[in-house]
C-alpha positions as CSV (number, residue, x, y, z in Angstrom):
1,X,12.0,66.6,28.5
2,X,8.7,65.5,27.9
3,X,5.5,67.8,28.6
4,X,1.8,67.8,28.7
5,X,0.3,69.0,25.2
6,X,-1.7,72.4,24.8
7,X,-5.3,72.3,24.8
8,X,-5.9,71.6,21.0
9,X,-7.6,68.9,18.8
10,X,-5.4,67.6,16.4
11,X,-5.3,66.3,12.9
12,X,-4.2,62.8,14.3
13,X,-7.1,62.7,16.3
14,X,-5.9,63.2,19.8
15,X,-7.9,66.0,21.5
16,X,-6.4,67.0,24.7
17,X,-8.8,68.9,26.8
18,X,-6.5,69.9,29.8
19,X,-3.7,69.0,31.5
20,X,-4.9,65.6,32.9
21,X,-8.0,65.0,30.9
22,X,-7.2,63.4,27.0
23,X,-9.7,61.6,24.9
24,X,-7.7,59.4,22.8
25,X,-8.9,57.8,19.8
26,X,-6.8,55.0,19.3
27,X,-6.7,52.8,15.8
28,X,-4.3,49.7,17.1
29,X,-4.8,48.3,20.9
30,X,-3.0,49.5,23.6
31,X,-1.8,45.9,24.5
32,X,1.7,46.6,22.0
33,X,2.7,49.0,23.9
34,X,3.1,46.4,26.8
35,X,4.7,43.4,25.1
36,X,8.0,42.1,27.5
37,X,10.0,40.7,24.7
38,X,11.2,43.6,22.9
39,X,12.9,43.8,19.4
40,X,16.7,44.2,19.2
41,X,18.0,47.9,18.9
42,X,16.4,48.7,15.8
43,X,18.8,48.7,12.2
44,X,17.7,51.4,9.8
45,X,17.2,50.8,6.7
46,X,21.2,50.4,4.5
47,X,22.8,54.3,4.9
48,X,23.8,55.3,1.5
49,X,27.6,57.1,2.3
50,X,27.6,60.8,2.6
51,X,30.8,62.9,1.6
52,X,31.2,66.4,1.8
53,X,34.3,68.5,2.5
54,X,35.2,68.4,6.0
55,X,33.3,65.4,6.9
56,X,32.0,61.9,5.7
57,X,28.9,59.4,6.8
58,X,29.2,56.2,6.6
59,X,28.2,52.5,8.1
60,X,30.8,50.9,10.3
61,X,30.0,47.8,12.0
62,X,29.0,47.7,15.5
63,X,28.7,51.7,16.1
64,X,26.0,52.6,13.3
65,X,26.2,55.6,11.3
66,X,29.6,57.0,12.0
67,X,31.1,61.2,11.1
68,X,34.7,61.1,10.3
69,X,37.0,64.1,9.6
70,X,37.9,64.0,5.7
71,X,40.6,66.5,6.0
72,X,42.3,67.7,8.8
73,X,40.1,70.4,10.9
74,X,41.5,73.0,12.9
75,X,40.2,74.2,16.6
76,X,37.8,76.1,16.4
77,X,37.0,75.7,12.6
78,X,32.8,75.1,12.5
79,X,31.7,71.5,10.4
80,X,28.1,70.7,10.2
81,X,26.2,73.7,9.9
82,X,22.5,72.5,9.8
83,X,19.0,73.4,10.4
84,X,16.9,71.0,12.6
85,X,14.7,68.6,11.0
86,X,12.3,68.7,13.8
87,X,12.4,71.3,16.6
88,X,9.8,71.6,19.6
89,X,9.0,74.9,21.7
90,X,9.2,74.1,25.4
91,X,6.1,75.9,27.3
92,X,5.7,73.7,29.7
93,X,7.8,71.4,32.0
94,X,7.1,68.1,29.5
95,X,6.4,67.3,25.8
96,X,4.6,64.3,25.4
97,X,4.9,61.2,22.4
98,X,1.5,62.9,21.1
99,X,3.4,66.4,20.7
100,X,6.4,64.9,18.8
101,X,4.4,62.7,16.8
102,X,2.0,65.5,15.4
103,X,4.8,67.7,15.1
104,X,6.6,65.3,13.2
105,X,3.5,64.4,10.8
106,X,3.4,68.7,9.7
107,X,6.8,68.3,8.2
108,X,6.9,67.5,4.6
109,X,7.3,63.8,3.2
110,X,11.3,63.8,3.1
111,X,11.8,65.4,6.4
112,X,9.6,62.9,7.9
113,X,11.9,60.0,6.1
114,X,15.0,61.4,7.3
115,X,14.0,61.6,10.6
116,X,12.4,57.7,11.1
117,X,15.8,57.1,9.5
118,X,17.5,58.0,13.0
119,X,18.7,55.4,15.0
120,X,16.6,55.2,18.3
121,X,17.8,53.2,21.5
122,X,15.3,50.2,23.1
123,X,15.0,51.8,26.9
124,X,14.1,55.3,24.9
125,X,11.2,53.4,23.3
126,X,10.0,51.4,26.3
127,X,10.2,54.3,28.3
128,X,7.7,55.8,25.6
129,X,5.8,53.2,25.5
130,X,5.3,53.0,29.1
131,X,4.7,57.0,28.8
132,X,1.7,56.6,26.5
133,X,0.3,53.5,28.3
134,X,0.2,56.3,31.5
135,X,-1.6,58.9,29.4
136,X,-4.1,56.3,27.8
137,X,-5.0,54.5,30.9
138,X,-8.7,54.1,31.4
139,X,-9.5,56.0,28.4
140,X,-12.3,55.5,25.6
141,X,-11.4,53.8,23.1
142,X,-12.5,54.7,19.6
143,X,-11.4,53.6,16.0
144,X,-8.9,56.0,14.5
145,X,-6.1,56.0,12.4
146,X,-3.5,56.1,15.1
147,X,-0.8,53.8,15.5
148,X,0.3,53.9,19.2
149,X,3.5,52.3,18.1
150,X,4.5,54.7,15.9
151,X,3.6,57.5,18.5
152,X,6.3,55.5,20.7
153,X,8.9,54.9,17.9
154,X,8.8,58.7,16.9
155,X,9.0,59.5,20.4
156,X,11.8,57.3,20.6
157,X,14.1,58.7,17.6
158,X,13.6,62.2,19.3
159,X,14.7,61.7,22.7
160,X,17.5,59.7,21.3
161,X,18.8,62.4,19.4
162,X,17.5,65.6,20.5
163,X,19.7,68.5,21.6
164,X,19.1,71.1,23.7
165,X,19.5,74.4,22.0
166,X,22.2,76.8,23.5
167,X,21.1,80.3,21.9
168,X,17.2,79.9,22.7
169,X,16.6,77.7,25.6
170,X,13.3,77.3,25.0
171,X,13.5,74.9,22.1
172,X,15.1,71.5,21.1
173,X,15.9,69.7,18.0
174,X,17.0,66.9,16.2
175,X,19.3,67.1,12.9
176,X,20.0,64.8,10.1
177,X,23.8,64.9,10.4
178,X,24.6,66.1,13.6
179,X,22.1,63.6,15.8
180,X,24.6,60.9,14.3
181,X,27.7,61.7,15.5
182,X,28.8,59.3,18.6
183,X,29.7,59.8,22.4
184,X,32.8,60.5,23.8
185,X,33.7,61.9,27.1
186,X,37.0,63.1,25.6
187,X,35.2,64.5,22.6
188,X,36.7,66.6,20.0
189,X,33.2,68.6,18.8
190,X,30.7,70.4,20.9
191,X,27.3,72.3,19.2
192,X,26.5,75.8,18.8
193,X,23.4,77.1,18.7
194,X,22.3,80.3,16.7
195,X,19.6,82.9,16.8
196,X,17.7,81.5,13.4
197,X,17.4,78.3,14.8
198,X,20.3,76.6,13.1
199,X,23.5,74.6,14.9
200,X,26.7,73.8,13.9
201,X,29.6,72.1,15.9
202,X,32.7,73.3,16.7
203,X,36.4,71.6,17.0
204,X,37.2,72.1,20.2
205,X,40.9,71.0,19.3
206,X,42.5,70.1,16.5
207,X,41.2,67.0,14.3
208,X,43.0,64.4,12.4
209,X,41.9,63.6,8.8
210,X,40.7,60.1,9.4
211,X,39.5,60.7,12.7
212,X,35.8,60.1,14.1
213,X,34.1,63.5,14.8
214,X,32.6,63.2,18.5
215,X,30.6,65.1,20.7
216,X,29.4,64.3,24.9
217,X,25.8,63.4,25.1
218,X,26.2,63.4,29.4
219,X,28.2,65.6,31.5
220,X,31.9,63.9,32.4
221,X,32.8,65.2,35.9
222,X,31.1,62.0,36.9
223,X,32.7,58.6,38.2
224,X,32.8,56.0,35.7
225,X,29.8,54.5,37.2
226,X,27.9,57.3,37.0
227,X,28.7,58.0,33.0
228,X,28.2,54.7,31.9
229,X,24.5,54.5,34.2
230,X,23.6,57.3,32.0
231,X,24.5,56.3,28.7
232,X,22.6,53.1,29.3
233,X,19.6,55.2,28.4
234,X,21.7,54.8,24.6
235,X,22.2,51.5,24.6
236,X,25.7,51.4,25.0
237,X,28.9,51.4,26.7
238,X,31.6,54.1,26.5
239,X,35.4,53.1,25.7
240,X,37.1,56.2,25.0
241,X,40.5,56.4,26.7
242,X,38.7,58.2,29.8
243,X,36.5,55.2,30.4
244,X,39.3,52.9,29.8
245,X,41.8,54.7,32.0
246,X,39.5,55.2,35.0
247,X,37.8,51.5,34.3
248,X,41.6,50.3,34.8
249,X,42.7,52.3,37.8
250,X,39.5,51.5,40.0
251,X,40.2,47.6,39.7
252,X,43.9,47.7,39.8
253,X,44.3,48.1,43.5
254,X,48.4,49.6,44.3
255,X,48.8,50.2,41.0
256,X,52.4,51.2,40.8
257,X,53.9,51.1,37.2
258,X,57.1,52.7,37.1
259,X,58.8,53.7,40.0
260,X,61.4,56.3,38.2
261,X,58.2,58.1,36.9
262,X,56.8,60.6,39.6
263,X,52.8,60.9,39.6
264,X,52.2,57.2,37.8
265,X,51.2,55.5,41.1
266,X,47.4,54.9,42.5
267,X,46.6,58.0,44.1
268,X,48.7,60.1,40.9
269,X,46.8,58.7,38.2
270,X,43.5,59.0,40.3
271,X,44.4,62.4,40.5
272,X,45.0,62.3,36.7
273,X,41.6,60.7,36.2
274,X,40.1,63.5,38.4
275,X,41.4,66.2,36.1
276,X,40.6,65.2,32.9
277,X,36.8,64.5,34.2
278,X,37.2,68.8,35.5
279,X,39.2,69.1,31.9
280,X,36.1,68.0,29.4
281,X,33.4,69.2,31.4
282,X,34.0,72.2,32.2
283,X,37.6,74.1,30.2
284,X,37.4,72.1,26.8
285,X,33.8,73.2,26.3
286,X,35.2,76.3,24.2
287,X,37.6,76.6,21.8
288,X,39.3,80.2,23.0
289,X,42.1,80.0,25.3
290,X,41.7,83.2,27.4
291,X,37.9,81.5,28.3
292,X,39.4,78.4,29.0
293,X,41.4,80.2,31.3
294,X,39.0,81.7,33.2
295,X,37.0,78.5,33.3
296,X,40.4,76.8,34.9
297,X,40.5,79.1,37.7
298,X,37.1,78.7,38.2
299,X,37.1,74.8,38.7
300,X,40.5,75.4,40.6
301,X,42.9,73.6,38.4
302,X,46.0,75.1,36.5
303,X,46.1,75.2,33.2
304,X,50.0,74.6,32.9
305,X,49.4,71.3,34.4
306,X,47.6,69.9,31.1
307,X,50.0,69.2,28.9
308,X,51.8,66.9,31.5
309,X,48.5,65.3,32.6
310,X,48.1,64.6,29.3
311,X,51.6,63.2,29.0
312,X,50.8,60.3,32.2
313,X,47.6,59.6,30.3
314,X,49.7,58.0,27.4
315,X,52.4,56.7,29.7
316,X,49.1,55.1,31.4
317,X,47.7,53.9,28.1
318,X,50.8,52.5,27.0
319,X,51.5,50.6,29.9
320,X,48.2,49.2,29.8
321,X,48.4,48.4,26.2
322,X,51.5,46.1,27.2
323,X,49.2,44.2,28.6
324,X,47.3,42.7,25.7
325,X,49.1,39.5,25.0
326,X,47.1,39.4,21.7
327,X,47.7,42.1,19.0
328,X,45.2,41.4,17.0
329,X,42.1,41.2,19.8
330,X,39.3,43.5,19.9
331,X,40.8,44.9,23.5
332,X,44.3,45.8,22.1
333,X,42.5,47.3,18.7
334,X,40.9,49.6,20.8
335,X,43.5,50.5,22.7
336,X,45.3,51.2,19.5
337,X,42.5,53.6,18.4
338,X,42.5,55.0,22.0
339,X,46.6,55.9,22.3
340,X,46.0,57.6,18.8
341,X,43.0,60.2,20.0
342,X,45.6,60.7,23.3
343,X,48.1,61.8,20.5
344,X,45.7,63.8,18.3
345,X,44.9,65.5,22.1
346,X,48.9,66.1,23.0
347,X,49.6,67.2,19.5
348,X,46.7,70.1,19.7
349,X,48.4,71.2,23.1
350,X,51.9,71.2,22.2
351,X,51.0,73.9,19.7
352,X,50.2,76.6,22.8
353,X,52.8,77.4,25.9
354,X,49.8,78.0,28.2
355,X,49.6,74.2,28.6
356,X,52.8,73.8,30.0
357,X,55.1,74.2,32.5
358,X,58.5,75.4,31.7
């Protein structure tokens, strides 16, 4: 995502002449952006709860800031409606630290706040670093009042929470509410751009009151392996009922659970698994049926098979729940939590015949 600047010179004192000349002007030495031993994932500073009508913000241990559903949302119903709090044009191929950092220092005082309040993720920050030690390498070296740091931390917050825009392609942008919700490859939310620059996002089924509002950072018609490599880049590890289905089925070699229920051996729920990866990529990317029709087709999957894949994902999930000898573990709470988003999922297909076979 990240580009070479424009020729300018500008305000922070970074003047860069062309693509691969820049005389940098630096305040603090370069040798913090290389230290090994870096900080933990940063905390930001205590989130004051944040309430409004469809949604609410708030701290929960061990995820960060977290959106939950306040009221029960229909598909399709829009939550969130925001303008960005930073959005770059896209001329070129890249946008560098320097770019984000300026553009962030031209927004007013409590724009700026808002934004450094964003969580960022470690490997995002090193990978700035690393970024700005490539683009200052060799350079003259003058007293300024840049922080490098900064450049990288600001860098940092953006690529952790940028989205792409959808209606104008050639911008991104971070937002103060939306940038916080969580991953899920079996999310419930998915953005939509508009022409004046704001976004919203859009229940792509229905959602519980109580429930966490999600939305997929990565595509999901990858392996496991594949999704969690790329969330890595976020510092974490996704356990949505996916993840912990197809996790489960990869190291349970002749899985068989129940022999009087047709489809719930190995090569039937790696089938399962196969579908649901097709399901959230590609058909549950839009609320309106007759699309997600024509997107089923397309990706060569019926959409009367749904409900009933849907049906040996909680069969699955119960039977692995079984498992969990103690109730009140982390493991069998979040299997708890997962069975009830599988139920939220069946309940929002029961209520159309084009999910099921008569």
């Amino acid at each position: 995502m990240d580009r070479i600047a424009r020729a300018s010179i500008m305000k922070s004192g970074i003047q860069h002449l062309n693509d691969t000349a820049i005389l940098l002007c630096v305040f603090e030495s370069k040798k913090k952006l290389r230290q090994k031993n870096l900080e933990p994932e940063n905390t930001p500073k205590p989130f004051a709860p944040k309430v409004t009508a469809s949604y609410e913000l708030h701290d929960l241990p061990g995820y960060g800031i977290v959106a939950f559903a306040t009221q029960d949302i229909a598909r399709g119903t829009r939550v969130m409606d925001e303008f960005p709090l930073l959005s770059i044009e896209v001329k070129k191929k890249f946008t560098t630290p320097f770019d984000i950092w300026n553009r962030l220092n031209d927004e007013p005082a409590d724009r700026q706040e808002s934004f450094r309040a964003l969580f960022r993720s470690n490997k995002k920050l090193d990978k700035a670093r690393r970024e700005i030690t490539r683009l200052t390498e060799g350079l003259e070296v003058k007293e300024s009042s840049i922080d490098l740091e900064d450049v990288a931390l600001v860098a940092a917050i953006w690529h952790t929470n940028v989205f792409w825009s959808m209606a104008q392609h050639f911008k991104s942008a971070v937002y103060e509410d939306q940038s916080r919700l969580n991953h899920m490859c079996m999310f419930n939310t998915m953005q939509i751009s508009m022409p004046d620059g704001s976004q919203h996002m859009l229940a792509m089924r229905d959602i519980k009151e109580g429930e966490q509002l999600t939305c997929p950072y990565i595509e999901t018609r990858g392996s496991y392996q594949d999704r969690q490599g790329y969330l890595e880049h976020w510092g974490f590890t996704c356990t949505c009922p996916l993840c912990e289905m197809e996790l489960y089925v990869d190291k349970t070699p002749n899985l068989k659970i129940e022999e009087t229920v047709p489809g719930l051996d190995q090569q039937g729920l790696t089938d399962m698994i196969v579908f649901m990866r097709i399901w959230f990529d590609a058909i549950q990317v839009d609320a309106d049926e007759d699309w997600r029709k024509r997107a089923a087709e397309k990706n060569g999957i019926e959409l009367k098979d749904v409900g009933l894949m849907f049906e040996k994902a909680f069969l699955l999930l119960e039977h692995m729940s079984k498992e969990e000898k103690d109730s009140s573990s982390a493991a069998a709470k979040l299997m708890e939590v997962n069975k009830t988003t599988m139920k939220n999922i069946l309940a929002d297909l029961k209520k159309s015949p084009v999910y099921w076979r008569e």
